[in-house]
N, C-alpha and C positions, 0 to 999 in steps of 0.2 A: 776290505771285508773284515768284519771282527772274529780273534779267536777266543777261545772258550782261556780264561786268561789264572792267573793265582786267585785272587778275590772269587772268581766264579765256582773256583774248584774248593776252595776254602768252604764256600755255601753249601753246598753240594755235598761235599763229604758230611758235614756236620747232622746237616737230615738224616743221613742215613746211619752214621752211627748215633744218632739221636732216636730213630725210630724204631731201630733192633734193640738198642738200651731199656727203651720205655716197655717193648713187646714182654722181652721177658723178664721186667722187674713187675710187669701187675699182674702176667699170666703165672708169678714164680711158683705158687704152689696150686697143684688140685687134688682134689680127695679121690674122684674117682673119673672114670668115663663119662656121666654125667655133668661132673663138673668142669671137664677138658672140653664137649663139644658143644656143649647150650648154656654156662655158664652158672650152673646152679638155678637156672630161672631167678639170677636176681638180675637183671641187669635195666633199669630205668628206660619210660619208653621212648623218653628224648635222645637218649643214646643209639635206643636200636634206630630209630629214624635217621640219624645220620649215617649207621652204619651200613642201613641199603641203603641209602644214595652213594655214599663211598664205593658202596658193591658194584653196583650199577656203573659208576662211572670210571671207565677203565681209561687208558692212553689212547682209546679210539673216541671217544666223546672230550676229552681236551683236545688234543689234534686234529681229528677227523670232522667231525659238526663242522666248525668253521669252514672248511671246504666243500662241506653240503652247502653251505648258504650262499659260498662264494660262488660254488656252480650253477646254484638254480636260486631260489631265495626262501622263504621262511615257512614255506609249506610243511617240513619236517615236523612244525607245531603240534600240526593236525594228529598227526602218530602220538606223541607226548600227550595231547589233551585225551588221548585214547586208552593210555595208560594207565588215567588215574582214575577212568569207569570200568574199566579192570579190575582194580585195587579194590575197587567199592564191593565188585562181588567177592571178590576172594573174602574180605575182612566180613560179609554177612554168610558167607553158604562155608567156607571151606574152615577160619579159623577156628570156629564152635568149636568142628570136630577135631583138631589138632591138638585143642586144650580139653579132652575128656578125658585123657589119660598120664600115663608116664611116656609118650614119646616124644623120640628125640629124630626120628630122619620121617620123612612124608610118606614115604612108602610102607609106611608101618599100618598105615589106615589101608592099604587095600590088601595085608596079610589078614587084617580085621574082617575084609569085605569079601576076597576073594581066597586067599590063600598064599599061600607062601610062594610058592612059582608066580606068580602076578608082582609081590613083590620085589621078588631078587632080578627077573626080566626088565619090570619099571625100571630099577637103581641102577642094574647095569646101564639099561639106556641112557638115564642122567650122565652115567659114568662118562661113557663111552663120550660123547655129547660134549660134557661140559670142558672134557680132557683136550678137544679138538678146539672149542671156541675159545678158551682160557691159553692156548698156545698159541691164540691169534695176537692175544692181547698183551703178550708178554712179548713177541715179536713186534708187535705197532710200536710198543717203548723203543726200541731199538733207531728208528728211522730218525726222529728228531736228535737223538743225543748222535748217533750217525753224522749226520748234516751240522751239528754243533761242535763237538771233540774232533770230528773225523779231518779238518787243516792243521791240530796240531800231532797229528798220529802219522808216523811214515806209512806204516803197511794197511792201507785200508780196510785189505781184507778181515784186519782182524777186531774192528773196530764193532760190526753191530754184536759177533758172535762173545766179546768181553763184556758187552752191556748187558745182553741176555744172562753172562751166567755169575753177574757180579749182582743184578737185580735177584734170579733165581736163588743164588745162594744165603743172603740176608733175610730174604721173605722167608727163605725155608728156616733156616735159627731160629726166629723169634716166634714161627708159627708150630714149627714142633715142639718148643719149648712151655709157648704160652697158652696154647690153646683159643676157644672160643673168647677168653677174659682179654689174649692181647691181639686179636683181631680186632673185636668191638672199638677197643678205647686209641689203637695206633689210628685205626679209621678216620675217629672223630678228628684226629691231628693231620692225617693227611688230606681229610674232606675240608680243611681253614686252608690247609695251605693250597692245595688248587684253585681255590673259593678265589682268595686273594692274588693268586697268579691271574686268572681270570679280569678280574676286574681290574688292577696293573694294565694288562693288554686292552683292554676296554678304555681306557681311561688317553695310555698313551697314544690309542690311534685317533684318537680325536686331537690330540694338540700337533699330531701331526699333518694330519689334514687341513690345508686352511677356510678357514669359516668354523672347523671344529663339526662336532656332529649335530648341527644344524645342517651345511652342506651336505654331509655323507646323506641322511633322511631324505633332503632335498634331490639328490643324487641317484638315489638310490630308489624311490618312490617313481622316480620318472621313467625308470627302467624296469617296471612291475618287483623289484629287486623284495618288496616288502609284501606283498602278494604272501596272504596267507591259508585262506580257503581257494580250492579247487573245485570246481564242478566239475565233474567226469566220472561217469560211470563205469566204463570197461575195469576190468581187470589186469592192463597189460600196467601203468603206472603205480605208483610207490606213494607220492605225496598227496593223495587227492582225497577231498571231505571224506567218504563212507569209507576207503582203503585206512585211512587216518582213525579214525571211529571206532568201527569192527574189526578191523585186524591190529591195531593196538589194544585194542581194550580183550583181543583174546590173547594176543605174545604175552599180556601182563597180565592176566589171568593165569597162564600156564606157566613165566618165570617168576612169579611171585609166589605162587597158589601149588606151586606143584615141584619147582626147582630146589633144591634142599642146599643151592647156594643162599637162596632169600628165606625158605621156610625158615633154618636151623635158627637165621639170626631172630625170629618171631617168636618162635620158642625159648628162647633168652629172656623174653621180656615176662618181668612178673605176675604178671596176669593176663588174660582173653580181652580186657578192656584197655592194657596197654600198649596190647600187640595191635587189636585193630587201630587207634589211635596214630602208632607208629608207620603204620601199613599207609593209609589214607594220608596223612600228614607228609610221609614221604613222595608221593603223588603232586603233590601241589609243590615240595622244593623242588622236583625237578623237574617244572614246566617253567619254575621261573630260573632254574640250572642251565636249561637245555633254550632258553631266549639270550642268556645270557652269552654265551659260546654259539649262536646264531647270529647274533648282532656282534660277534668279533668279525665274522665270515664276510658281513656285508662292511663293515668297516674297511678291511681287509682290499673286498673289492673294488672300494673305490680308492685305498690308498696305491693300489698297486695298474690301479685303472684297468684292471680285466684281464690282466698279461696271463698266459699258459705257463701253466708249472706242468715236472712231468707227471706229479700224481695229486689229487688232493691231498694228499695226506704230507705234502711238503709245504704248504700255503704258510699256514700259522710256523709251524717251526723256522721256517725263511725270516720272517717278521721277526722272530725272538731274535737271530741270530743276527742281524741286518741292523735293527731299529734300538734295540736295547738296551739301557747303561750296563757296566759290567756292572755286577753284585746280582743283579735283575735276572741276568741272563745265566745265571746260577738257582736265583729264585724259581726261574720258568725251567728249568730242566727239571730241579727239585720237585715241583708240581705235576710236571708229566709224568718223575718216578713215582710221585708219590699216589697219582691214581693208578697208576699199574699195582705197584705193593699191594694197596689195599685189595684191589680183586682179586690180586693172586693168593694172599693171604688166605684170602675167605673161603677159593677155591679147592685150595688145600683140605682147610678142614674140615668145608664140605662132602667134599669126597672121601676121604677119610671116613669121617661118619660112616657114610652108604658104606662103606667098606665093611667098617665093624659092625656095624649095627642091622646091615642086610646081607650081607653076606657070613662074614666071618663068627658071630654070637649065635645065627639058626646051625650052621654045620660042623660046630664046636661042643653046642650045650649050655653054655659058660652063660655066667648073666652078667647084667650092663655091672654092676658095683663087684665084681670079681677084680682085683688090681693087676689080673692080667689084662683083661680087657684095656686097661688103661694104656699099660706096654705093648698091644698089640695097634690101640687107636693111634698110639705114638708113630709106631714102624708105617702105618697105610700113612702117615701125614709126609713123614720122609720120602717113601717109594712114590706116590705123585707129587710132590716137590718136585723130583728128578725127573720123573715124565712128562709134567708139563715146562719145563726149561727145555729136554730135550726135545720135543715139539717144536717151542722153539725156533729154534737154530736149525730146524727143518725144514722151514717153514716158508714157499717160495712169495716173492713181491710181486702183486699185479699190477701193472703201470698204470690199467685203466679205473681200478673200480679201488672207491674208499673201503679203508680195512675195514670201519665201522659195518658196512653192508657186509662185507665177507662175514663178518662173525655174528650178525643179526640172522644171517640167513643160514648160515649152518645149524645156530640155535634152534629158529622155526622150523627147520627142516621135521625134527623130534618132536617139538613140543606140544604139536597137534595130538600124536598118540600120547602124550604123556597127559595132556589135559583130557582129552577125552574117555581115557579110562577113568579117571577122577568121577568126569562127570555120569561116565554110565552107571557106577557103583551108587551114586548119592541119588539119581533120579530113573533108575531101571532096576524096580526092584527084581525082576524075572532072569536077569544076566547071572552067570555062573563063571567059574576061572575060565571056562572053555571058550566064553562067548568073548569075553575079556582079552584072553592074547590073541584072540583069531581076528579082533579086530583091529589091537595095536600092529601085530605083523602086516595086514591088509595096508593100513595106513603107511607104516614106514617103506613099502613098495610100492606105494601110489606115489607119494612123494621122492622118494628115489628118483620116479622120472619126469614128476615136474621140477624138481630142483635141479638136476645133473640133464634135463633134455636135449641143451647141446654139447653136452657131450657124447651121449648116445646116440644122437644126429651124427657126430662126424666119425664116430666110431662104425656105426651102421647107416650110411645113407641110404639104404633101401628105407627106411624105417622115419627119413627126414619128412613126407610129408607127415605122418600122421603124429609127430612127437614136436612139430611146430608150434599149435594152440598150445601146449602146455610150456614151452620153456616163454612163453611169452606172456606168463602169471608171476605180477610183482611180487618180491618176497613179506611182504604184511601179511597175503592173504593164506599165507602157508599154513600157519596158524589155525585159521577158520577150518579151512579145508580137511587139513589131518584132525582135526578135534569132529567134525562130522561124518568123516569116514568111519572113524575108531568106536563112533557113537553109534553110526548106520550100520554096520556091519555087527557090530556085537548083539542090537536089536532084533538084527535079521537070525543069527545062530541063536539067538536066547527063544527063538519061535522052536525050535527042532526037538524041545524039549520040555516035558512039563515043570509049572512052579516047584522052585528048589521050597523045601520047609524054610522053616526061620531057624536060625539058630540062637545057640543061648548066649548068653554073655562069657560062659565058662570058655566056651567052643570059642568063639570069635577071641577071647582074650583080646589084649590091650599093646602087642605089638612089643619087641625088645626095642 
């Protein structure tokens, strides 16, 4: 078996002090808070579009997809073609209003709409949220370079726990350093170099196959392996047409539309015409992103002939380390780090944001162009740096389930109350702050026990039958669900009470 060798390590280092170099020599100066988290609103729309795919595409979509497709086959499609009918509404209903003012974090539209407790509640819950899924995705790095470095390390133990805080700490330099300018532009370089790892492993597992990927197709097609529509109605499955449709096109509604990891980078973009451009353009690269890390999966399964690994999520990383020339197998590390970085990156300054700009600016006074603000947007970029690396390294492995699922479904968990307040604000004009958190709290406890059901099954077995139907709702549809509750329920409280007046433009103000 091959170890992770000098040439490999040589590649490897180079990216990364290559990519901390780049971060804070274009992020080296900013004027203000402003220009630390949205980039001035200059940033070109071809850039923001690769900088959410880069977002998007963490160590659990190079690693993990492939072992979706190894397990089952290309149905994940259907989710992905769902996304980008997502995007469609966000960039007609939600961007307008992002670009009518000076804001810089999403929540700033429902201080507009609702008040101030609606928005510090909303960001917290991003917070909270994004802090959980983001420590998923910095642990999934971990598993491949684990399985690659970990025969030439004595002590095992110490192998994922150094990946995590030698990634953690590089992301954190160049992103406290550079702000939103060296998030956007390291992106675009680490969104080529996965790009090309990708197609590397695409390329070689056809010359290793014999017949080439003609057989694999051949192979693979005989076995429904390439089976991409589902007919099935229920709700208990993940990959099927309308779960694919509807609960993609609302998860991407709600992380695009309402998550301030993807808004902040939309608001980067120069204008409302190149945001949406960026939005919808983004949609369409990663359908052909997310075929492309599908068809490594079915590759895969026919090179490997269907053999049991013990988790997905070790498929494709085997292959690297197994199949690869050395320099490659440098390259393909480099790619796995390098879509980690960039989410982690963006995470950062994401949160960050919310920090200062919904939290920290309403209970200080202080406005966004004060150069404290700047000093303080700095400190919230450091203090979750550190909290989500310590995450982390906390972080337990499930032998059964791809990490990709684990951090899709923690997401969706939220993101139903998160999109559904959105929505009640823009199309219930009768809702009030009242009816607003009474719906999000509703929602995050209706979902609490379809998402955690069996664990409150084995926690409380008196309680297993009637919390069965619910742990048996795939996680797509969590999305739909918590966005209809937060909508139903706020509907319901906004009866208890007559039409709120209108308010002015003074009243509502424009959000810090």
């Amino acid at each position: 078996m091959k170890t992770f060798n000098l040439l490999d390590g040589l590649v490897l280092v180079a990216y990364l002090v290559g990519v901390t170099l780049l971060g804070i020599w274009v992020g080296r100066r900013q004027k203000d808070a402003r220009d630390y988290f949205v980039a001035d609103r200059a940033i070109p729309w071809w850039a923001v579009l690769f900088s959410i795919v880069a977002t998007e595409t963490s160590a659990l979509t190079f690693i993990s997809t492939p072992g979706l497709a190894y397990r089952t086959n290309l149905g994940f499609l259907q989710i992905v073609v769902g996304y980008l009918l997502g995007r469609i509404v966000v960039a007609s209903v939600l961007l307008p209003r992002y670009f009518e003012g000076e804001i810089v974090t999403a929540y700033a539209l429902l201080e507009k709409r609702f008040g101030l407790a609606t928005r510090r509640f909303t960001s917290i819950v991003f917070m909270v949220t994004r802090a959980l899924a983001d420590s998923v995705r910095v642990f999934a790095t971990a598993v491949p370079i684990a399985i690659v470095i970990g025969p030439v390390v004595t002590d095992q133990r110490l192998v994922m726990p150094a990946a995590v805080l030698i990634l953690g700490i590089l992301t954190i330099i160049y992103t406290y350093r550079g702000g939103m300018k060296a998030v956007v532009w390291t992106e675009i370089l680490q969104a080529s170099i996965y790009l090309l790892g990708g197609l590397i492993a695409l390329v070689l597992v056809g010359r290793l196959v014999p017949g080439g990927w003609s057989a694999i197709l051949d192979r693979a097609g005989a076995a429904n392996k390439l089976q991409v529509v589902q007919w099935y109605w229920g709700l208990d499955q993940a990959n099927t047409l309308l779960a694919g449709l509807l609960g993609g096109a609302f998860l991407s509604m709600a992380s695009h539309g309402t998550d301030q990891l993807i808004v902040q980078r939309l608001l980067s973009a120069r204008s409302l015409r190149d945001s949406q451009k960026a939005i919808i353009g983004s949609g369409v690269a990663v359908i052909a992103q997310f075929t492309l890390f599908l068809m490594i999966g079915i590759g895969l399964w026919v090179f490997f002939a269907g053999r049991e690994f013990p988790t997905p999520d070790y498929i494709f990383p085997t292959f690297i380390v197994q199949q690869m020339p050395h320099g490659l197998i440098g390259l393909l590390v480099a790619a796995i780090v390098a879509a980690t970085m960039s989410t982690h990156s963006g995470a950062i300054n994401s949160l960050a944001a919310a920090a200062t700009h919904d939290i920290y600016l309403p209970l200080t006074g202080r406005r966004a162009d004060d150069p404290q603000t700047l000093k303080a947007g700095k400190l919230f970029a450091l203090m979750w740096g550190v909290v989500l690396t310590l995450g982390a390294l906390l972080f337990p492995e499930d032998p059964k389930t791809p990490v990709v699922v684990v951090a899709l479904s923690i997401a969706s968990f939220t993101y139903g109350a998160l999109l559904g307040v959105f929505f009640l604000g823009n199309f219930w004009r009768r809702a009030i702050q009242r009816d607003a958190l009474t719906g999000q709290v509703v929602a995050l406890i209706v979902m609490a026990f379809i998402v955690f059901a069996g664990q409150f099954s084995r926690w409380f077995p008196a309680l297993a039958p009637v919390l069965a139907p619910f742990g048996r709702i795939a996680w797509p549809w969590y999305v739909l669900i918590g966005t209809a509750i937060t909508v139903g329920v706020g509907m319901l409280s906004s009866l208890s009470h007559g039409m709120p007046r209108a308010r002015s433009a003074d009243e509502r103000g424009l959000g810090r």
